[in-house]
C-alpha positions as CSV (number, residue, x, y, z in Angstrom):
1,X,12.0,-8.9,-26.7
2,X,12.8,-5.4,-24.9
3,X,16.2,-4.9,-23.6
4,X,15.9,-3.8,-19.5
5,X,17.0,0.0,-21.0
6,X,14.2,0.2,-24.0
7,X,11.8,-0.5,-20.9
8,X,13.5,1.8,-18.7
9,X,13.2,4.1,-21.7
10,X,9.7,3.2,-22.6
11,X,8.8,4.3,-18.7
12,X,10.6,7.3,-18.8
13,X,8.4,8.6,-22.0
14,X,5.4,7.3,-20.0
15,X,6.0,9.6,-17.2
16,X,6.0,6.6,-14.6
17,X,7.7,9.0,-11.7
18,X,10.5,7.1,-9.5
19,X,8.9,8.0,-6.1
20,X,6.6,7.4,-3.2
21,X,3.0,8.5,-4.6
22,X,2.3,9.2,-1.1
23,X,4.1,12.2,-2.4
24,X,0.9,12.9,-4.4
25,X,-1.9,10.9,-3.2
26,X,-3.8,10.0,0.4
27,X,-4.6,6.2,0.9
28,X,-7.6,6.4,2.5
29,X,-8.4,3.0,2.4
30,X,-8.3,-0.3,1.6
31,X,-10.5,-1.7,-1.6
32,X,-9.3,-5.1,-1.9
33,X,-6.0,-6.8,-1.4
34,X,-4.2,-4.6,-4.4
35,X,-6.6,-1.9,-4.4
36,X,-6.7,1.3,-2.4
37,X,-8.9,4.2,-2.3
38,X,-6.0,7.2,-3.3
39,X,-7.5,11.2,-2.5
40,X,-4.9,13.9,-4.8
41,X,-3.6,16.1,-2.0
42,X,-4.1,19.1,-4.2
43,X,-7.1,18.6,-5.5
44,X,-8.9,16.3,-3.1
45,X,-10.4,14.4,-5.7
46,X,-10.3,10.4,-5.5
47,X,-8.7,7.5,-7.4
48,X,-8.2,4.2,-7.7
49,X,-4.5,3.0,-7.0
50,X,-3.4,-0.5,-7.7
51,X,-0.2,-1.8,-6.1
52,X,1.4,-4.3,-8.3
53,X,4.5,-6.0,-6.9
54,X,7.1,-6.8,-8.8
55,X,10.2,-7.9,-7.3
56,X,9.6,-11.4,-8.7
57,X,8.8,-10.1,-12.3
58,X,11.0,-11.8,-15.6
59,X,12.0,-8.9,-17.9
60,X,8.9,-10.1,-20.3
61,X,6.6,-9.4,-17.6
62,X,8.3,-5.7,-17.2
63,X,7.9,-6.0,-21.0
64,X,4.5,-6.6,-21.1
65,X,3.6,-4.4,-18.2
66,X,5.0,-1.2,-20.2
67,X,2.8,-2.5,-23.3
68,X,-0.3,-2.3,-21.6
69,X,0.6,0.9,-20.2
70,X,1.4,2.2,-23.3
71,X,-2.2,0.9,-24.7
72,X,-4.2,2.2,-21.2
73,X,-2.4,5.7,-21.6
74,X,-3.5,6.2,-25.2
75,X,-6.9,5.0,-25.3
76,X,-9.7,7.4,-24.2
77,X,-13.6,6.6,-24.0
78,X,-16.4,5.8,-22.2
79,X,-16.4,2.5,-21.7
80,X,-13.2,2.2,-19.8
81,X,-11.1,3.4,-16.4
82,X,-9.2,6.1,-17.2
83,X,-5.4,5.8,-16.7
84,X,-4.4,9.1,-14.6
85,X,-0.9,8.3,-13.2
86,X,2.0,5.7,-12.8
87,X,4.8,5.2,-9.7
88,X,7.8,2.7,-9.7
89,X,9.0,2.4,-6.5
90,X,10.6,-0.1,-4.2
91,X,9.8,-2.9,-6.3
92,X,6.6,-2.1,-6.8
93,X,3.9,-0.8,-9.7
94,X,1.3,2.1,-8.7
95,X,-1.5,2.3,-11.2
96,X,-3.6,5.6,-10.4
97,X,-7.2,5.3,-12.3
98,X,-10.0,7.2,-12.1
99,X,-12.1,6.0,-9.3
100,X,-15.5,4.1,-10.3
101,X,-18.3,5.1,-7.6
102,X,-20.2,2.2,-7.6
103,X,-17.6,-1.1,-7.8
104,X,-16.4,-2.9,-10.9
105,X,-18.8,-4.4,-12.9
106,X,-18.4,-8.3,-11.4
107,X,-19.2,-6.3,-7.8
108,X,-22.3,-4.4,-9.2
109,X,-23.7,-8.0,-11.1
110,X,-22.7,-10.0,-7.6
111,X,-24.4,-7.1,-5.9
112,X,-28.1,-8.0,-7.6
113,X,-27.8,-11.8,-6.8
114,X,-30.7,-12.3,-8.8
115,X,-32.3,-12.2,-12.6
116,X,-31.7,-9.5,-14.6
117,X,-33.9,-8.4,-17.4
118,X,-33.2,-8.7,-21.4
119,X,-32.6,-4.8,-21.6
120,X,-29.8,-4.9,-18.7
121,X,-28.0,-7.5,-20.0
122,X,-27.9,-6.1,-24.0
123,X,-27.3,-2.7,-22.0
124,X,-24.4,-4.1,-19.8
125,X,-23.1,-6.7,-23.2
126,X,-22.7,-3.5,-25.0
127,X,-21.0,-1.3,-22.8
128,X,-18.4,-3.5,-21.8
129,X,-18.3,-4.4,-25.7
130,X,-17.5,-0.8,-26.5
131,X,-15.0,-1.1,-23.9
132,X,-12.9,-3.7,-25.7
């Protein structure tokens, strides 16, 4: 187990910044209950922010928090939501991803309420295959 100063550590090498990211980012509105729609002031560009609480957190959560940042930061392709930036502040997490246009992929099956064909199911099986 991580001591509360490796993870402090391991955050500081991420580049999690200790501030607001209103700082950086617009909400302009609400996805879901710990999803917002995040526009880069600079660029204008959206994201995806997730707000994850965590005043309540054990140190192995923290722990395992920094992990999978460590993994999401590292890891580029395709088949995944690309990790763009990271906040701590007052008790909370801000994930910044790059914002997917048409919904997860739960929304977009949900969305067709319906069959779906051989092809878009190998298709959709294999994409989120690549993924993992």
């Amino acid at each position: 187990m991580m001591s509360q100063q490796q993870v402090k550590d391991l955050f500081d090498r991420l580049g999690i910044k200790k501030e607001n990211p209103s700082v950086k980012y617009k909400i302009k509105g609400k996805i879901n209950s710990t999803l917002y729609k995040a526009e880069d002031k600079k660029t204008k560009k959206l994201f995806t922010m997730k707000n994850v609480g965590t005043e309540k957190w054990t140190q192995i959560q923290h722990e395992k928090y920094a992990n999978e940042l460590v993994a999401v930061s590292k890891v580029s392709s395709d088949y995944k939501v690309m990790f763009v930036d990271a906040f701590e502040y007052s008790n909370h997490n801000f994930l910044v991803m790059e914002m997917m246009p048409k919904g997860s992929i739960i929304e977009i099956i949900k969305k067709g309420r319906g069959t779906y064909s051989e092809e878009f199911c190998k298709y959709t099986l294999f994409c989120v295959a690549k993924g993992i």
